[in-house]
Residue, then its C-alpha position, 0 to 999 in steps of 0.5 A: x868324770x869329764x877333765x877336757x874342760x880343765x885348763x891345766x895352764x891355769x890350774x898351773x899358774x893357780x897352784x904357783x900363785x897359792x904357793x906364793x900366796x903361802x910364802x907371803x901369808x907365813x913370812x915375817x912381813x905377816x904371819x911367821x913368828x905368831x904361826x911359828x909361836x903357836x905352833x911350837x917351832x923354834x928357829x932351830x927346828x926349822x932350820x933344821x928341816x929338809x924345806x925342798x922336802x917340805x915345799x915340794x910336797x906342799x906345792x903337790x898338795x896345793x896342786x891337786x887341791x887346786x885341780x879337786x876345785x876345777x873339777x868341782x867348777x867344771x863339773x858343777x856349772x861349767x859355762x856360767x863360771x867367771x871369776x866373781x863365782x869361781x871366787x865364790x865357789x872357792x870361798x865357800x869350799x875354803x870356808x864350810x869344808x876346809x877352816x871347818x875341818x881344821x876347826x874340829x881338828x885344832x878343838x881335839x890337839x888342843x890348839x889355839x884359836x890363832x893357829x886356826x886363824x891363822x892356817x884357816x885365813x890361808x886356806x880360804x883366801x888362796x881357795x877363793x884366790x884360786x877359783x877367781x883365776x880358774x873361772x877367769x881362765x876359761 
């Protein structure tokens, strides 16, 4: 597997930019309390959470789901990637592989449609957001 074609300065600024991305998609301005809700979090759970732990791990998660997705970009059509079909290409992996997944799992814990919606949204939107940046990037 060839990595020189990865732009690790954009994969970088990807994965910041899907961390903030999050931080807007579960504040309260958008998602919070509804996601909070469905989840089964109170506001006493949550602040008792070790949340350096927490965004930490999950800035490391977006990190190499970010790098899977440049891989998959530069190893399946590395020149004719742009932003437009970087967007593409995240969108539909965000969409056929990802909400899928979190679909089939949230029939079997017995989870609500909005939870999936609401985790799903994310993940497509921040996949497509960080496809569009990587193909622009190169």
């Amino acid at each position: 597997m060839e990595l020189s074609n990865i732009n690790f300065l954009a994969l970088f600024v990807a994965a910041i930019a899907s961390f903030a991305l999050g931080a807007l998609w579960y504040s309260p301005v958008m998602f919070s309390k509804a996601w909070q809700k469905a989840v089964g979090l109170t506001d006493e759970n949550l602040q008792k959470a070790n949340m350096a732990l927490i965004f930490g791990s999950s800035f490391l998660l977006i990190f190499l789901m970010d790098f899977g997705l440049a891989v998959i970009l530069q190893g399946h059509a590395s020149r004719d990637v742009t932003a437009c079909s970087g967007f593409m290409y995240g969108l539909l992996i965000g969409i056929f592989f990802v909400a899928t997944s979190y679909g089939i799992n949230m029939i079997y814990q017995r989870k609500s449609f909005l939870l999936w919606a609401i985790d799903s949204g994310y993940q497509v939107l921040y996949l497509a957001m960080t496809g569009a940046i990587l193909g622009a990037w190169r």
